[in-house]
C-alpha positions in Angstrom: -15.6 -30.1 47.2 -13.8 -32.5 44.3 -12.6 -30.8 41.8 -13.8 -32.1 38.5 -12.3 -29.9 36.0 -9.8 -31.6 33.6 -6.1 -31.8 34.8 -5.0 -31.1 31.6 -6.0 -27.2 31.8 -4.0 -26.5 34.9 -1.1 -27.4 32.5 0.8 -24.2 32.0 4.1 -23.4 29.8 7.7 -24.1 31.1 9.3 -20.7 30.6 12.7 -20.3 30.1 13.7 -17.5 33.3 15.7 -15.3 30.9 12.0 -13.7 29.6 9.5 -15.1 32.7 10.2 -11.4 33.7 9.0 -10.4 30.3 5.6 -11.8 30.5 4.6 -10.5 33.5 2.6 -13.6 34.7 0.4 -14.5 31.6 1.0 -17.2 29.0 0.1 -18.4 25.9 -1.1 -22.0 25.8 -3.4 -24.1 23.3 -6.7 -23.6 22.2 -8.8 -24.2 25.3 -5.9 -21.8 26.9 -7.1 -19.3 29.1 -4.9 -16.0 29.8 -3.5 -16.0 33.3 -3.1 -12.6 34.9 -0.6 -11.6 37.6 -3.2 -12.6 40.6 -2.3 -16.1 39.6 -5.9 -17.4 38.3 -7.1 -18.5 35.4 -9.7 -16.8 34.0 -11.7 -18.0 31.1 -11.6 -16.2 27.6 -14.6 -13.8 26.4 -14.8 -14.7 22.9 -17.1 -11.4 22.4 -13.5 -9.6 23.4 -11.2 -11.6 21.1 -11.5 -8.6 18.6 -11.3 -4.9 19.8 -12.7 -1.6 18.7 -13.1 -1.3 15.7 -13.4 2.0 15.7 -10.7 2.8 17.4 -8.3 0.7 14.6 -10.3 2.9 11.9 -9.9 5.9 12.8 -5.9 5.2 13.4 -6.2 3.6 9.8 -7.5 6.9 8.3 -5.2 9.5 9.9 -2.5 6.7 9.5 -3.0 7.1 5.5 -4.4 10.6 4.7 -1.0 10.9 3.9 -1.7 8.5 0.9 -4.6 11.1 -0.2 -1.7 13.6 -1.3 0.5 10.9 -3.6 -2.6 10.7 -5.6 -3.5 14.6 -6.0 0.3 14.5 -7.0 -0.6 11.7 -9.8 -3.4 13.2 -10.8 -2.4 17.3 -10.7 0.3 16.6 -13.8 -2.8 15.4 -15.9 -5.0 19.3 -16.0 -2.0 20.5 -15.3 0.1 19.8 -18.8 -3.1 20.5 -20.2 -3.6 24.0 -19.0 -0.3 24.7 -20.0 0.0 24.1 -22.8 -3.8 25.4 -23.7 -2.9 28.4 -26.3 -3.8 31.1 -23.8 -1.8 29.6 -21.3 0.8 32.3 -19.2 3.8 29.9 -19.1 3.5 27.5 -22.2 5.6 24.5 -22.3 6.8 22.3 -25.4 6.6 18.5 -25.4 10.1 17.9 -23.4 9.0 20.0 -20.7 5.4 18.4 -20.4 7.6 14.8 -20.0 9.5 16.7 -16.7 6.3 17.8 -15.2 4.5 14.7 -15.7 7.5 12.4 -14.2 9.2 14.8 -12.3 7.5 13.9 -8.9 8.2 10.2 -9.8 12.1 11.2 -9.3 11.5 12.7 -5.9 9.3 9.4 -4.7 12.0 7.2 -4.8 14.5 8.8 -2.7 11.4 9.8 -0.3 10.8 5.1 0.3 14.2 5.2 1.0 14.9 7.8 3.7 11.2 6.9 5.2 12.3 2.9 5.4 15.2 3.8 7.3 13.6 7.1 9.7 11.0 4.1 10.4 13.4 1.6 11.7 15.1 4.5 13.7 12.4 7.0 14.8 9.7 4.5 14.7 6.2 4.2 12.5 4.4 7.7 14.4 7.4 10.0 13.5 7.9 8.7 10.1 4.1 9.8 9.2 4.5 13.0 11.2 8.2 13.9 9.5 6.8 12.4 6.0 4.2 15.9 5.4 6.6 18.3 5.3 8.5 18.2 2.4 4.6 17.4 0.6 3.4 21.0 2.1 6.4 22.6 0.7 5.7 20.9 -2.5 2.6 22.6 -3.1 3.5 25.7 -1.8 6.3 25.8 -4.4 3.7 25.1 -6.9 0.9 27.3 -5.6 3.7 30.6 -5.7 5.2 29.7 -9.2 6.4 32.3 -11.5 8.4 29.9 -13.6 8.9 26.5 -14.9 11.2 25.6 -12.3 9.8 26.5 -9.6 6.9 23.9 -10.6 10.0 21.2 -11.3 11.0 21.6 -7.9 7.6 21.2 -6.1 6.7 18.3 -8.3 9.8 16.9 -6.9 8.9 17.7 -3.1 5.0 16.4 -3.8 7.2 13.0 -5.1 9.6 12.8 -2.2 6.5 13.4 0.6 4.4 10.8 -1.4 7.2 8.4 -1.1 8.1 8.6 2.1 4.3 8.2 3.6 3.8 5.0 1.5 5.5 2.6 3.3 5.3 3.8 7.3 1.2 4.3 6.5 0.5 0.8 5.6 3.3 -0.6 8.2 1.7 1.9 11.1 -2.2 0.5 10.0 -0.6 -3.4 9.4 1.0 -2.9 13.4 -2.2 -1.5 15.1 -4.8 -3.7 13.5 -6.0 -7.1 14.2 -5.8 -9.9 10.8 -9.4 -9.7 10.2 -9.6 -5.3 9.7 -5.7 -5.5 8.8 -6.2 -6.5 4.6 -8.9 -4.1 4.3 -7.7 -1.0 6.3 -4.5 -1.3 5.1 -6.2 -1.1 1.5 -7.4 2.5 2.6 -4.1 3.5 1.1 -5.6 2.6 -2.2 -8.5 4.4 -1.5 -6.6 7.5 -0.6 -4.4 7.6 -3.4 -8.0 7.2 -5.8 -9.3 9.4 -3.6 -6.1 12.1 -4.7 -6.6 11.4 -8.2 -10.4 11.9 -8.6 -9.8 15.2 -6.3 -7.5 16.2 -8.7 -9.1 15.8 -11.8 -12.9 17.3 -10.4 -10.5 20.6 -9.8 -9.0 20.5 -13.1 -12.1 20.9 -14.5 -13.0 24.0 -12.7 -9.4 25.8 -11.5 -7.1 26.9 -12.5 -3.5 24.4 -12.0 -2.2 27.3 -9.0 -5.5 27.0 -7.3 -5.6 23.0 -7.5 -2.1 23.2 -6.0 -3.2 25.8 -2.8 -5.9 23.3 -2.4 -4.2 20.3 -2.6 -1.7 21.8 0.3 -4.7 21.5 3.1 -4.1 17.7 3.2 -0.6 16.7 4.1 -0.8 20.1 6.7 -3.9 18.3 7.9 -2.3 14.8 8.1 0.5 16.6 10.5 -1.4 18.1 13.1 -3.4 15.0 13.1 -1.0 12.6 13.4 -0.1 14.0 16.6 -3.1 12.1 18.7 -2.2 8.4 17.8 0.5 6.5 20.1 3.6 4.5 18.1 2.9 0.7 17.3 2.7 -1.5 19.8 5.1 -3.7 17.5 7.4 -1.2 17.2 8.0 -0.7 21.1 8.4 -4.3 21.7 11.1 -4.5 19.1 12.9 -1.4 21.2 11.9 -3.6 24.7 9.6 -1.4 25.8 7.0 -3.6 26.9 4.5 -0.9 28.7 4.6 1.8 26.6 3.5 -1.0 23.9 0.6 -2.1 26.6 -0.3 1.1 27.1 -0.6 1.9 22.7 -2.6 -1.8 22.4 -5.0 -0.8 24.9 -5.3 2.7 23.0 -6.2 0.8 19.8 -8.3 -2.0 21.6 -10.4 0.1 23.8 -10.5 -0.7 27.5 -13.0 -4.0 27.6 -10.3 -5.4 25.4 -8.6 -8.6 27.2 -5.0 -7.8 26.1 -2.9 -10.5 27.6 -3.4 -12.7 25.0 -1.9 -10.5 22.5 0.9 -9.0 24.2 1.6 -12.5 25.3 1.8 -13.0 21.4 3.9 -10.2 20.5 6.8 -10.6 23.6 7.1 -14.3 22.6 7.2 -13.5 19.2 10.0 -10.9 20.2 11.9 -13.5 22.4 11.7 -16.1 19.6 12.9 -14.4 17.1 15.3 -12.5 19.7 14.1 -8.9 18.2 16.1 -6.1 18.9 16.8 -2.4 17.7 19.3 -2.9 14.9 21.6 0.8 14.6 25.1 -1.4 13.2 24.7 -1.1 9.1 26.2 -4.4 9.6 23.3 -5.7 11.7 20.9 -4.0 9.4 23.0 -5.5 5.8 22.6 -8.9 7.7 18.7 -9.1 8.6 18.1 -7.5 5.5 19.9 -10.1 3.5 18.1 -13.0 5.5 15.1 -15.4 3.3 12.3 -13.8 5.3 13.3 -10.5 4.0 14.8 -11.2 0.5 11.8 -14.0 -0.6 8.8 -11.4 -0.1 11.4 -8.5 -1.8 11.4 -10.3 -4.9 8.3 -11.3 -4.6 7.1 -7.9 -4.4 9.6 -6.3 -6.8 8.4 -8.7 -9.8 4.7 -7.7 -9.0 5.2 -4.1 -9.0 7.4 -4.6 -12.0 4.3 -5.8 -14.2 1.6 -4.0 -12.7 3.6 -0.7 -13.8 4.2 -2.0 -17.3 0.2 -2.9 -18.1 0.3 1.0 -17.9 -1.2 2.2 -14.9 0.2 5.5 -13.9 0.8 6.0 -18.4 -3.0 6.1 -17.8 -3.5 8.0 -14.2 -0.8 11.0 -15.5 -1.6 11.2 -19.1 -5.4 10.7 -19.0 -6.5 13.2 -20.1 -4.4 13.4 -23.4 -5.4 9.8 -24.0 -9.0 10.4 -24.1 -8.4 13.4 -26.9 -6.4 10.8 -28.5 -8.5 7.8 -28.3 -10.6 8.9 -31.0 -13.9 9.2 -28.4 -16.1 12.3 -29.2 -17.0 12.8 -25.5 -15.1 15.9 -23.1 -12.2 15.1 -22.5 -12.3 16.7 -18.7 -16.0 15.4 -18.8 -14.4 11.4 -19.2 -11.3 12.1 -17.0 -13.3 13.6 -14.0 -16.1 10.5 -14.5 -12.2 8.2 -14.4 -11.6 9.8 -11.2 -14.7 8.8 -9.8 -15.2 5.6 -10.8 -11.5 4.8 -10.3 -12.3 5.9 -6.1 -15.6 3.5 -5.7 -13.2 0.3 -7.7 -11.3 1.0 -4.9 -13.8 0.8 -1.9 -15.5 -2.2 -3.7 -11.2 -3.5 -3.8 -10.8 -2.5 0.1 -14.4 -4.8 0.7 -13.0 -7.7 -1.8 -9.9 -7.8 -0.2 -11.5 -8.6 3.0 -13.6 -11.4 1.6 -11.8 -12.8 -1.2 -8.0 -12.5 -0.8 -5.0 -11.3 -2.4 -4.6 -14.6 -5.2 -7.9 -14.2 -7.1 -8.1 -10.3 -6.9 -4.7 -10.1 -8.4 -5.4 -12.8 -11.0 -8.8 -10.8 -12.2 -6.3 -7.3 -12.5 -3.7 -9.0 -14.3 -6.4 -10.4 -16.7 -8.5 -7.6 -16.9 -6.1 -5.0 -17.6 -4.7 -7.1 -20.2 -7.7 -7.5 -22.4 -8.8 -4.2 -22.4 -5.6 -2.9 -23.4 -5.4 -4.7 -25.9 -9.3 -3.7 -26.4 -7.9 -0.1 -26.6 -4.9 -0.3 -28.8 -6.4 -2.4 -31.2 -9.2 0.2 -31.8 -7.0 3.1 -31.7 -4.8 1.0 -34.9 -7.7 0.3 -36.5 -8.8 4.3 -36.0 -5.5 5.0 -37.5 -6.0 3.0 -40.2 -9.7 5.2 -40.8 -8.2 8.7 -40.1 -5.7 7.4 -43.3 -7.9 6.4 -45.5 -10.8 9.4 -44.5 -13.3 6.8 -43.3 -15.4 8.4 -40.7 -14.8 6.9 -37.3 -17.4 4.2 -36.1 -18.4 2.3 -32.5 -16.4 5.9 -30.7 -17.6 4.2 -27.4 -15.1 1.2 -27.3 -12.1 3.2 -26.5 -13.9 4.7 -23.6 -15.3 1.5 -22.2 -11.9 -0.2 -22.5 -10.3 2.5 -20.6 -12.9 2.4 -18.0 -12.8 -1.3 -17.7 -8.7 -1.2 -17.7 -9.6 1.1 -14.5 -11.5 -1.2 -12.8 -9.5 -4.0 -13.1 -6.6 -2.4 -12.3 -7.7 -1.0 -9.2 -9.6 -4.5 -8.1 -6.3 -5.6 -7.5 -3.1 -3.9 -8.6 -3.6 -0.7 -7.2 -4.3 -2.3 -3.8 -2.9 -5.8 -2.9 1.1 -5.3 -3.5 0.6 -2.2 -1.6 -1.4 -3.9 1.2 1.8 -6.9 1.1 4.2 -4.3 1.9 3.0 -4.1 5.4 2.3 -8.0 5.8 5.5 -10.1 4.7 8.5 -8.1 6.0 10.0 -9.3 9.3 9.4 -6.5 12.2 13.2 -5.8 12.5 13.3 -4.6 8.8 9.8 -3.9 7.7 10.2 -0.2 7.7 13.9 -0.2 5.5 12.8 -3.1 3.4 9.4 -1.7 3.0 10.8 1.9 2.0 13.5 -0.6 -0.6 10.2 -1.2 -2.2 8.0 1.6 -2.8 11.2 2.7 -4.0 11.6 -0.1 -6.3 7.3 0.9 -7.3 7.7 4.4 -8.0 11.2 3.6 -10.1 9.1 1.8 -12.6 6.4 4.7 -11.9 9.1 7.2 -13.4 10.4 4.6 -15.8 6.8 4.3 -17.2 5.3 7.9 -17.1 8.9 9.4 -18.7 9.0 6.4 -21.7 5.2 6.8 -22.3 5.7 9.9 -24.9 8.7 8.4 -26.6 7.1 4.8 -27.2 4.0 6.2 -28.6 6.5 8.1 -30.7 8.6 5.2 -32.1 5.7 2.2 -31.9 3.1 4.2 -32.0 0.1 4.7 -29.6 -1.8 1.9 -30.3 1.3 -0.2 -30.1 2.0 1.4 -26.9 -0.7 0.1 -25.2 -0.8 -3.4 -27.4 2.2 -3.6 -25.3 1.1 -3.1 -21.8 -1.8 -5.2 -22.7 0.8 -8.3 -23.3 2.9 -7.5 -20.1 -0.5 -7.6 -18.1 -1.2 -11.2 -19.6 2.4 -12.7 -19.4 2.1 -11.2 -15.5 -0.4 -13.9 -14.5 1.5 -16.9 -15.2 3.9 -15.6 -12.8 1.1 -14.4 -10.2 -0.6 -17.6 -10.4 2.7 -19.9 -9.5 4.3 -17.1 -7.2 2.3 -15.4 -4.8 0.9 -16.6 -1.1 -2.4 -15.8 -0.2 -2.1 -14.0 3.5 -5.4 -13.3 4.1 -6.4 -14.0 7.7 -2.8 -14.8 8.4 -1.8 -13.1 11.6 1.9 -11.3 10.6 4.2 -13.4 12.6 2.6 -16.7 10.7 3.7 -15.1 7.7 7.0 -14.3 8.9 7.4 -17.6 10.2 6.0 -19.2 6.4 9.0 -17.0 4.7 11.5 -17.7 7.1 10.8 -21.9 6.3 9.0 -22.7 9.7 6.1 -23.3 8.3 3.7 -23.8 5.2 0.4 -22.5 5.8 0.7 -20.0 3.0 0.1 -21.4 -0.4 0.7 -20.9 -3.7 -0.7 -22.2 -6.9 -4.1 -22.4 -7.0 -6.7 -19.5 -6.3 -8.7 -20.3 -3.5 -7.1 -21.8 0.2 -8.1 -23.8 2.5 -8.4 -22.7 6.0 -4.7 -23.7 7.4 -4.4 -24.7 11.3 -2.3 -21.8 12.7 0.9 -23.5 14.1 2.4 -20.7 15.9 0.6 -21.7 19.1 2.8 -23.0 21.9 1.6 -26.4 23.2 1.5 -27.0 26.8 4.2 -28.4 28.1 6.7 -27.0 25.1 9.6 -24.7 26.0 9.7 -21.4 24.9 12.5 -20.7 22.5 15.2 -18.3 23.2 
């Protein structure tokens, strides 16, 4: 019989024989590229397999970042808890110097904790970072829970800090690695959603316990992450990069399910590898080197300039002090009442963010934050200086519901975007080799400006007052979107080695500059014909 199909698909790749081994008999080849499996014939692709379970990549998402759960009770436990201590029938009262330490002492710890989990993830890879990253949060609350003085609470705010730094980075980077583009924005979001999900927790307890019970309570999740934690396999990414090529199979099909076809993939991530000639890095030389490369450096100061101004409109002033700045507002409604009805509208702004980000990208979702939470603080300190200006000259207090609706719409902007998409970025832009150190350099760089921000917040509502506190994050908000809109790449859809390619200068499909993309051609296909690169 003649054979009528077209010559052109019996094209296949010239492969260079240092990595034909490597393969294992498929390639990747053009669109109307089929994969070709070790029996030597090409099959054609299912396109009802070219996405896998997606429960499967959920359910390693939300064990992957319950983690993230515990770094918001830890936000949120300093806000009933200052208040409870220093309530007049408190058993260990503490004066305004001591509330600042509380309030920022687990911001000290958080640091130090994106530091040692960057590098434990590089070494000991993404599972063991999540698994090693609960302990020091258990102990934390435990420390808290048993308290008999002031600093015993110091030092398990510190251990809460240094566990809810080190899970930031290794939760997003583990859910970035095991998901496919078009889950990966919005289950990497789920971080976001765990750290609202903390902070409304938190406060709903407040309302109810007392701070030792909140603290007993709180303990159950990172213990719960551990033993969890212990069922996933390591990234698929992650054992390429250490040239284990079957273990990594093995974890894809885990995440994929079974009717998966995964040759196409793991044909992705080995050429990827070869291309970019991934291997372990252990020589601090190495490691100084790949750090210091543009596809690590360009997204690091990318990032560090957008956490930089999303900490400065005020964000965690508000999450750790909230309840204080409802009494002080000048609202007439509960003060636990508004803080616990934050907590909960703060978690569904997030789910709505984790759908948004899916649909609408990272550009306009950041551009309606940066907006948003400039306006309405502004909103809210101009009210509270014209309430000053009332409480002076005895004029009873009028239109009491502003302040409340600018701090609930600050809230929602804020989590639309801030609290989600430079978080979700930390587990998109960094090359493989690095991600885990250069992703734990900048959750350390975010929760330095979280402790630069929650330790100042007293002090410049003492010198410029409290409306000119937040007249100031407003205008730091605002300023932030001229940068934003100029700056930062939309990588939605964008599979992660086009984005490593994009800041590495190989190609351009990542814009800047305007708020909505085009759909960009991937060019990280290998035409037929092409040599692979070394």
């Amino acid at each position: 019989m003649e054979d009528k199909s077209d010559p052109k698909e019996k094209e296949v790749l010239m492969v260079d024989p240092k990595i034909q081994p490597k393969i294992q008999g498929s390639f990747i080849m053009d669109k109307s590229a089929t994969s070709l499996p070790q029996n030597g014939h090409i099959e054609p692709e299912n396109p009802h397999l070219s996405h896998g379970s997606a429960t499967r990549q959920i359910l390693a998402a939300l064990v992957a970042q319950l983690g993230t759960v515990n770094t918001g009770m830890a936000f949120g436990f300093s806000a009933i808890a200052i208040s409870q201590l220093r309530d007049v029938n408190s058993t260990m009262p503490i004066d305004d110097t001591q509330e600042s330490w509380i309030a920022s002492m687990s911001s000290i710890g958080t640091p130090i904790g994106c530091l040692l989990s960057g590098y434990l993830m590089d070494q000991l890879g993404r599972k063991r970072s999540l698994i090693i990253t609960e302990i020091p949060a258990l102990l934390g609350w435990l420390l808290i829970t048993f308290a008999t003085n002031i600093e015993m609470i110091y030092a398990g705010r510190f251990f809460t800090g240094l566990g809810s730094g080190m899970v930031g980075a290794p939760a997003r980077v583990y859910t970035s690695e095991v998901t496919q583009p078009h889950l990966r924005g919005m289950l990497t979001a789920l971080s976001s959603v765990g750290v609202s999900t903390g902070v409304m927790l938190e406060y709903a307890m407040g309302g109810v316990a007392s701070w030792k019970i909140c603290a007993a309570i709180s303990s159950l999740i990172p213990a719960s992450a551990l033993v969890l934690m212990f069922i996933f396999p390591e990234t698929p990414s992650y054992l390429i990069s250490r040239n284990k090529p079957e273990k990594a199979r093995k974890a894809l099909e885990h995440f994929r399910g079974s009717s998966y076809n995964l040759n196409k993939e793991m044909d992705t991530l080995i050429n990827f590898s070869n291309k970019n000639n991934l291997k372990r890095l252990t020589n601090p030389k190495e490691i100084l080197h790949a750090i210091l490369q543009p596809n690590a450096l360009k997204p690091f100061a990318l990032l560090f300039f957008y956490f930089l101004i999303y900490q400065w409109s005020g964000t965690n002033a508000m999450t750790f002090y909230a309840v204080d700045i409802f009494q002080k507002s000048g609202t007439t409604i509960n003060k636990y009442l508004a803080t616990t009805i934050l907590g909960v509208v703060r978690f569904f702004s997030t789910i709505v963010a984790c759908i948004l980000c899916r649909k609408c990208g990272r550009r306009p979702l950041t551009m309606v934050s940066s907006i948003g939470c400039g306006l309405s603080m502004i909103g809210l300190g101009s009210y509270m200086w014209v309430n000053s200006y009332w409480k002076i000259n005895h004029i009873p207090a009028t239109l009491t519901w502003v302040p409340v609706v600018c701090i609930f719409a600050y809230t929602i902007a804020c989590t639309i975007g801030f609290l989600v998409i430079p978080w979700v970025m930390i587990g998109e832009v960094y090359p493989v080799q690095v991600r885990g150190i250069i992703g734990g350099f900048t959750t350390m760089s975010a929760h330095c400006f979280v402790f630069m921000v929650v330790k100042t917040f007293p002090f410049l509502r003492a010198s410029i007052t409290e409306h000119g506190t937040f007249l100031l994050y407003g205008f730091i908000s605002l300023f932030g979107t001229i940068y934003f809109y100029i700056c930062l790449p939309e990588t939605k859809n964008k599979s992660l080695q086009e984005i490593e390619d994009y800041f590495s200068g190989r190609n351009s499909t990542l814009k800047t500059g305007r708020l909505f993309m085009k759909k960009q051609e991937k060019n990280l296909r290998i035409q037929k014909g092409e040599i692979l690169p070394r």
